[in-house]
N, C-alpha and C positions, 0 to 999 in steps of 0.2 A: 600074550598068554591068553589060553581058552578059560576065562572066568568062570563061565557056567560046566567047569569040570572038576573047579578048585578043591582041594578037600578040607577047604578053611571052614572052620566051624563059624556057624551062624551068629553065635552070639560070646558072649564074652567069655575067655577062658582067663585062668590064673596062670599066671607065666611064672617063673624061676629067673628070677634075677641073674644067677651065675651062668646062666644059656645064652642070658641076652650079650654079656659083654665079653665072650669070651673071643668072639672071634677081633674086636676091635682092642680090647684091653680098657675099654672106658666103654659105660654104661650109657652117660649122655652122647657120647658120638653116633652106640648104635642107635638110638632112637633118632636122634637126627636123620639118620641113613634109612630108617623106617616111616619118619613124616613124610620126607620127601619122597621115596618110592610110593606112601599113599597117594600123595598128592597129585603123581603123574597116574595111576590106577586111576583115581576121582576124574581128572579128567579123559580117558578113556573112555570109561561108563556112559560119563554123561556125552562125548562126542557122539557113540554108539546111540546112545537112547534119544538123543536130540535128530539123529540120520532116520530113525525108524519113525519116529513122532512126525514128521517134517512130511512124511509121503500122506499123513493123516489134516495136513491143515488146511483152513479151509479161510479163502483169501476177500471173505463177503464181510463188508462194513456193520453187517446186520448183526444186531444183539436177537432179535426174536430167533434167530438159527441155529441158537446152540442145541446140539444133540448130543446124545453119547454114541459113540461107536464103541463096541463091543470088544473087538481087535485091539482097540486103543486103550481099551482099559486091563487087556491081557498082559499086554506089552510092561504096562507102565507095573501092574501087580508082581511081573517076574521080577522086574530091575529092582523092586521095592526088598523081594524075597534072596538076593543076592546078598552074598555076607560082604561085611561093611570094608573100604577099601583099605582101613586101618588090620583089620584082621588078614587081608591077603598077604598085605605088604612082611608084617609080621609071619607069617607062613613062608616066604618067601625066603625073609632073613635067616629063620632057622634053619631052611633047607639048604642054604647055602646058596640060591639061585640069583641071588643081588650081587653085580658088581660094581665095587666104589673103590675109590682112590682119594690122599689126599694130596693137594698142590704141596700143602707148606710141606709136609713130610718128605715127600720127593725131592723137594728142591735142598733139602737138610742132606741127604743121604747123596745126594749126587756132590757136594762140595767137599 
């Protein structure tokens, strides 16, 4: 997913309770299915920002060396300015565009 096209709001919004669990029938399951979608978003991000920073490092023993790079400080300002991976994930769930399954449940329905 293009992150920086998300239409997740930047900062925190008030949710409705009867949204979140409607698609699971349990409130705590969906948020589970929400941590974990952030969690794999979270590390996205940071693979992403950790591949752009990495072209910027600089491999000298020297403390007198440090500078700022400019570029480097763009970079790091956007990822900063990206809505949090909890709210993507959450945008995600509402839209429908999460798929999850459970083991036990299946195995229930199949016997």
């Amino acid at each position: 997913m293009d992150y920086k096209k998300s239409k997740s709001p930047v900062n925190t919004v008030t949710r409705d309770v009867q949204e979140l669990w409607k698609d699971t029938g349990n409130v705590y399951e969906s948020v589970v299915i929400i941590s974990k979608r952030a969690n794999q978003i979270s590390a996205e991000i940071k693979q992403d920002l950790s591949k752009k920073l990495a072209e910027f490092a600089s491999y000298n023993d020297s403390l007198e060396e440090v500078f700022e790079n400019r570029e480097q400080i763009e970079i790091s300002r956007y990822y900063e300015k990206l809505p949090k991976p909890a709210l993507l994930a959450t945008e995600e769930f509402l839209d429908g565009q999460i798929y999850w399954r459970d083991p036990s449940k299946d195995n229930v329905e199949k016997n």
